[in-house]
C-alpha positions as a LaTeX table, in Angstrom:
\begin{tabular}{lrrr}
\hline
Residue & $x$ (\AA) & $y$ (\AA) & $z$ (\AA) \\
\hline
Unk1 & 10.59 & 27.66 & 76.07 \\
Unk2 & 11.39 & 30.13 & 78.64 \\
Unk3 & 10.92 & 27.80 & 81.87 \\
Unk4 & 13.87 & 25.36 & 80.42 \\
Unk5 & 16.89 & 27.65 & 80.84 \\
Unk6 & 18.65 & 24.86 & 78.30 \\
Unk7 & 17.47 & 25.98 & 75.43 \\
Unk8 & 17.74 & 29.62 & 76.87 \\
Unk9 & 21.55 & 28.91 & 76.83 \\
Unk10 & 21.62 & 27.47 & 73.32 \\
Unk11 & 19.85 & 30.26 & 71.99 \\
Unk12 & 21.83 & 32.55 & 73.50 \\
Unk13 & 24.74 & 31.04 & 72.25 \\
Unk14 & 22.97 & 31.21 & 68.40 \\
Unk15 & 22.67 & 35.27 & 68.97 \\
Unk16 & 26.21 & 35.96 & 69.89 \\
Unk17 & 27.44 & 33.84 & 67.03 \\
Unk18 & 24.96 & 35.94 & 64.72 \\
Unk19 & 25.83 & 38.97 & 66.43 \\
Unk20 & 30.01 & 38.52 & 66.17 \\
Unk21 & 29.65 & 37.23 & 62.53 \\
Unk22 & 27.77 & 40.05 & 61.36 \\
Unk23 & 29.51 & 43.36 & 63.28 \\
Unk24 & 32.67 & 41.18 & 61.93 \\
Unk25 & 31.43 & 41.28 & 58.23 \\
Unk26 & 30.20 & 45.08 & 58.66 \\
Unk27 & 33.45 & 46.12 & 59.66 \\
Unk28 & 35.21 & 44.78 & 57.00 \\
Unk29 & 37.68 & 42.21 & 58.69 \\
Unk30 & 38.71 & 39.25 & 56.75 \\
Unk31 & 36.55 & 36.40 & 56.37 \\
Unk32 & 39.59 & 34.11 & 55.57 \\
Unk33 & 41.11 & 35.42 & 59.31 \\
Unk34 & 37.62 & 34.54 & 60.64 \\
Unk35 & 38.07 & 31.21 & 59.68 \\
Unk36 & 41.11 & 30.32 & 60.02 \\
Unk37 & 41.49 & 31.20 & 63.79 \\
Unk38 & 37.64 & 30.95 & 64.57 \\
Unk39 & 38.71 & 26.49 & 66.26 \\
Unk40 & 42.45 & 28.20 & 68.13 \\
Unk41 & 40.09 & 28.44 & 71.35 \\
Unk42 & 39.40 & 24.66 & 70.76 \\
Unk43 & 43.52 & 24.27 & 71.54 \\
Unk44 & 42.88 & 24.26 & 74.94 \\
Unk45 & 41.41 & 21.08 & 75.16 \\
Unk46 & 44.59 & 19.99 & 75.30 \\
Unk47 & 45.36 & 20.51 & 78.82 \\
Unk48 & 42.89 & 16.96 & 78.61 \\
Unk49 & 46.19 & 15.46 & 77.95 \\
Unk50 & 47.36 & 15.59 & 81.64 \\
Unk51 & 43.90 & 15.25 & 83.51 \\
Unk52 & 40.09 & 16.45 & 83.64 \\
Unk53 & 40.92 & 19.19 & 86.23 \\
Unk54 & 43.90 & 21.29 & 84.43 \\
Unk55 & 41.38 & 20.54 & 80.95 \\
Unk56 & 38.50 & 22.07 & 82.56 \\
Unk57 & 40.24 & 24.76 & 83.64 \\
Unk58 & 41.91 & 25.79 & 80.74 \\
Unk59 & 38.92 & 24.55 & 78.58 \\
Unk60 & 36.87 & 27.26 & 80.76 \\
Unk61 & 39.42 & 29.78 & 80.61 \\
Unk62 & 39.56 & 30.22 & 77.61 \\
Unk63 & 35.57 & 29.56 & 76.92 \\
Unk64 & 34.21 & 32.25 & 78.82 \\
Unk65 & 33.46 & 35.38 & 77.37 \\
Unk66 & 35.46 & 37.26 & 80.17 \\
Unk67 & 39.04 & 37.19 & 78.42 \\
Unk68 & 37.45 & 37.99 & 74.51 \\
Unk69 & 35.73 & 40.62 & 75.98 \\
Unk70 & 38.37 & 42.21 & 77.61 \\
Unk71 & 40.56 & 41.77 & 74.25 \\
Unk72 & 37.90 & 43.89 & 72.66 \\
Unk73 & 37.41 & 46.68 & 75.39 \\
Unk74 & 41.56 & 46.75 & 74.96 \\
Unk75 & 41.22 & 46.66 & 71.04 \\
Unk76 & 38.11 & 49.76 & 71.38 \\
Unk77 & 40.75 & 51.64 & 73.45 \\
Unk78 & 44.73 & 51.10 & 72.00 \\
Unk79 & 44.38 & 48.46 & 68.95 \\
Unk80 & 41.72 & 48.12 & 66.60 \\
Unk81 & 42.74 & 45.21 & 65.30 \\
Unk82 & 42.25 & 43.26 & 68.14 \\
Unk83 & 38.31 & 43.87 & 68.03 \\
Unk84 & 38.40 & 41.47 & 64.92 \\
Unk85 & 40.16 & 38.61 & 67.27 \\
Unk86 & 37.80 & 39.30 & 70.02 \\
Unk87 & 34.53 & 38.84 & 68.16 \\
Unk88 & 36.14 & 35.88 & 66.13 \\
Unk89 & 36.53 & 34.42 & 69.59 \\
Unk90 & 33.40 & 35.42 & 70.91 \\
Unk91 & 31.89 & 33.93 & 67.61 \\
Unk92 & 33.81 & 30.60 & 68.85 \\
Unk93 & 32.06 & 30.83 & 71.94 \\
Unk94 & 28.38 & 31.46 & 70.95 \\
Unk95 & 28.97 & 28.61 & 68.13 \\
Unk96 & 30.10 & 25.92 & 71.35 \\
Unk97 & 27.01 & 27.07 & 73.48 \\
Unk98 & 24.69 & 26.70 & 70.21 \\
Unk99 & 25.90 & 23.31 & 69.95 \\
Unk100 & 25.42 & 22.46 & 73.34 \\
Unk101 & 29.21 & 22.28 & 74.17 \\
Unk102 & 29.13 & 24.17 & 77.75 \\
Unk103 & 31.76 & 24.92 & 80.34 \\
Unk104 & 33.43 & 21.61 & 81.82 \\
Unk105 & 33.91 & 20.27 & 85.36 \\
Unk106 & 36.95 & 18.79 & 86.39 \\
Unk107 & 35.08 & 14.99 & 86.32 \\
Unk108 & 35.50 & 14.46 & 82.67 \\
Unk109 & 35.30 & 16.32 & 79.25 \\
Unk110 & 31.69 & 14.95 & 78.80 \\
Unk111 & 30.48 & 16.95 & 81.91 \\
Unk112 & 29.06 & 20.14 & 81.33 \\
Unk113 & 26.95 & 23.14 & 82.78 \\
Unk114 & 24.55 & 22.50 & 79.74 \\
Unk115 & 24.31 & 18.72 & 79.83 \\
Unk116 & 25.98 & 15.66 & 79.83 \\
Unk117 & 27.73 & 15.74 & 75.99 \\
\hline
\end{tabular}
């Protein structure tokens, strides 16, 4: 298990799922919030509609944990409320990379860092 990095990654992905959903439900956000914004990152696929390079882009924008994570340090220092976005999108995240969904290259949707999908 720990020589094949690919399973690494979808465990990894598992924990920060767990991890979102349960600092989420301990600090008392909405579960109906969780789910009803917990596909929005999924919105960017549609930069698909014009071509595989502006999808993967904004696919991987907005599927890296760089951007939730900064909505969170921003939320921990001016706007509480914006920790619950952050971790529902961070939840988002962890679910893809559980599932094997993984950042794309500009080739096609089907082509990503974890496998071919």
């Amino acid at each position: 298990m720990m020589t094949q990095p690919k399973w690494l990654l979808h465990a990894e992905g598992a924990g920060i799922l767990l991890t979102c959903s349960v600092v989420y439900g301990l600090r008392g956000y909405s579960w109906w919030l969780f789910f009803a914004l917990f596909l929005v990152p999924d919105v960017s696929m549609i930069g698909y509609l014009r071509d595989a390079r502006l999808g993967a882009w904004l696919y991987n924008l907005v599927h890296t944990e760089v951007l939730p994570l900064a909505v969170a340090v921003l939320g921990i220092l001016y706007r509480p409320r914006l920790v619950a976005f952050s971790l529902i999108w961070l939840a988002h995240i962890g679910f893809d990379r559980m599932l094997g969904f993984g950042l794309k290259y500009p080739t096609g949707f089907n082509e990503t860092h974890l496998a071919k999908v």
